[in-house]
NULOPA-375321 format. One line per field, with one value per residue: residue number from 1; residue in three letters; x, y, z of N, C-alpha, C in turn. Coordinates in steps of 0.2 Angstrom, whole numbers, always signed. Layout:
N
nr [NUM/...]
rest [ala/...]
n_xx [X/...]
n_yy [Y/...]
n_zz [Z/...]
ca_xx [X/...]
ca_yy [Y/...]
ca_zz [Z/...]
c_xx [X/...]
c_yy [Y/...]
c_zz [Z/...]
! end
This chain:
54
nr [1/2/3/4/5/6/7/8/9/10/11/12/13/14/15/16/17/18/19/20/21/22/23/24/25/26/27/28/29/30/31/32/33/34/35/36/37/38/39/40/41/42/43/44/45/46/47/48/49/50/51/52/53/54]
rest [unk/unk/unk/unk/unk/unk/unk/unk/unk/unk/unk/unk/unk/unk/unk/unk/unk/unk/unk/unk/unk/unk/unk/unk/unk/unk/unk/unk/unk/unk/unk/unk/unk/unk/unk/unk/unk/unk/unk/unk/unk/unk/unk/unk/unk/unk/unk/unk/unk/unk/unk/unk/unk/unk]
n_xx [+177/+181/+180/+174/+176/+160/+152/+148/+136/+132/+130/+140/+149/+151/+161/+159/+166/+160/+160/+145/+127/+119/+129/+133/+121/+118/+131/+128/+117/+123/+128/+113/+98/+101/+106/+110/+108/+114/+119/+121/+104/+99/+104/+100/+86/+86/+89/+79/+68/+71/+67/+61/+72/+79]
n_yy [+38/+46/+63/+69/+77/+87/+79/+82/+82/+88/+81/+70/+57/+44/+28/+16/+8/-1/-13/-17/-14/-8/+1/+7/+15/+24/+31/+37/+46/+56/+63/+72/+75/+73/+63/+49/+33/+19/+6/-6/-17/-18/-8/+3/+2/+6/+17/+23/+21/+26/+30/+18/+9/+15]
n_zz [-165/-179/-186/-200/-216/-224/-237/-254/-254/-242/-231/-219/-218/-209/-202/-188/-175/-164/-147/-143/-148/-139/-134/-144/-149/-139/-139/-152/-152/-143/-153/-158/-165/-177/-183/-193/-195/-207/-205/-195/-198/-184/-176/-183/-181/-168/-166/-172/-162/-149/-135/-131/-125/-115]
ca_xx [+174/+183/+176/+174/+171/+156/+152/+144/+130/+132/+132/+145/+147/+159/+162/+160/+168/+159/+156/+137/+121/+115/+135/+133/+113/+122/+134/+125/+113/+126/+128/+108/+94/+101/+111/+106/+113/+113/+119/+117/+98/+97/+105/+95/+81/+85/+89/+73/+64/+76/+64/+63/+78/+81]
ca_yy [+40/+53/+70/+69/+82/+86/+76/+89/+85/+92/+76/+66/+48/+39/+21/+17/+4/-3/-17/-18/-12/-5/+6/+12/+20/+30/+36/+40/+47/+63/+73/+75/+70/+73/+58/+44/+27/+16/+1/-11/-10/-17/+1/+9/+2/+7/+26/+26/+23/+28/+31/+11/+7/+19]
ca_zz [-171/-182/-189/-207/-221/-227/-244/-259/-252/-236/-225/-216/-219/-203/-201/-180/-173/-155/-145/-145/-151/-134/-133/-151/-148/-133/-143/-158/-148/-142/-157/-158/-168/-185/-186/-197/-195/-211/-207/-198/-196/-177/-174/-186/-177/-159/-165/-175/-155/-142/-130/-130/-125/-111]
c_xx [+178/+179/+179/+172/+165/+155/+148/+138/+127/+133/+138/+145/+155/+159/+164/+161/+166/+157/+149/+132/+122/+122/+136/+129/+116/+126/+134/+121/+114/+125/+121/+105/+96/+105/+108/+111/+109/+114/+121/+110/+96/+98/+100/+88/+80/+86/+82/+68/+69/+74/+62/+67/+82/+80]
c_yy [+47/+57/+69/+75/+79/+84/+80/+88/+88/+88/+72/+61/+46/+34/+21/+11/+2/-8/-21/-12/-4/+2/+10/+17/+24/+34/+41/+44/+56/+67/+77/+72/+70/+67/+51/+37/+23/+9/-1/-11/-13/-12/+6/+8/+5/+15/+28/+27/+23/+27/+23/+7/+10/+16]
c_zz [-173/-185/-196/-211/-223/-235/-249/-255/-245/-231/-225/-216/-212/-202/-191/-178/-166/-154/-145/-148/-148/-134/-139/-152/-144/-137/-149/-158/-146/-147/-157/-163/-175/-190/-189/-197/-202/-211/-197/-195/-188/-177/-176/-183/-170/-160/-168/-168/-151/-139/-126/-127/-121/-103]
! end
């Protein structure tokens, strides 16, 4: 994953390139709660409950 600038409106959009689900959620997981996955929505669903999938 590269570091991106902030876009006017203050967030970072990155494209992430991983193997699976389960190794994108760990990695997603590191910077902290403030990260929002948009696509695809298995991912988005497993950051929404983490603690599921632990």
């Amino acid at each position: 994953m590269s570091r991106a600038e902030p876009g006017p409106d203050g967030h970072r959009h990155a494209s992430v390139h991983v193997g699976s689900l389960t190794h994108a959620a760990a990695e997603l997981l590191r910077p902290g709660p403030d990260v929002e996955v948009l696509a695809p929505a298995g991912l988005r669903e497993r950051l929404a409950a983490p603690a599921l999938y632990a």
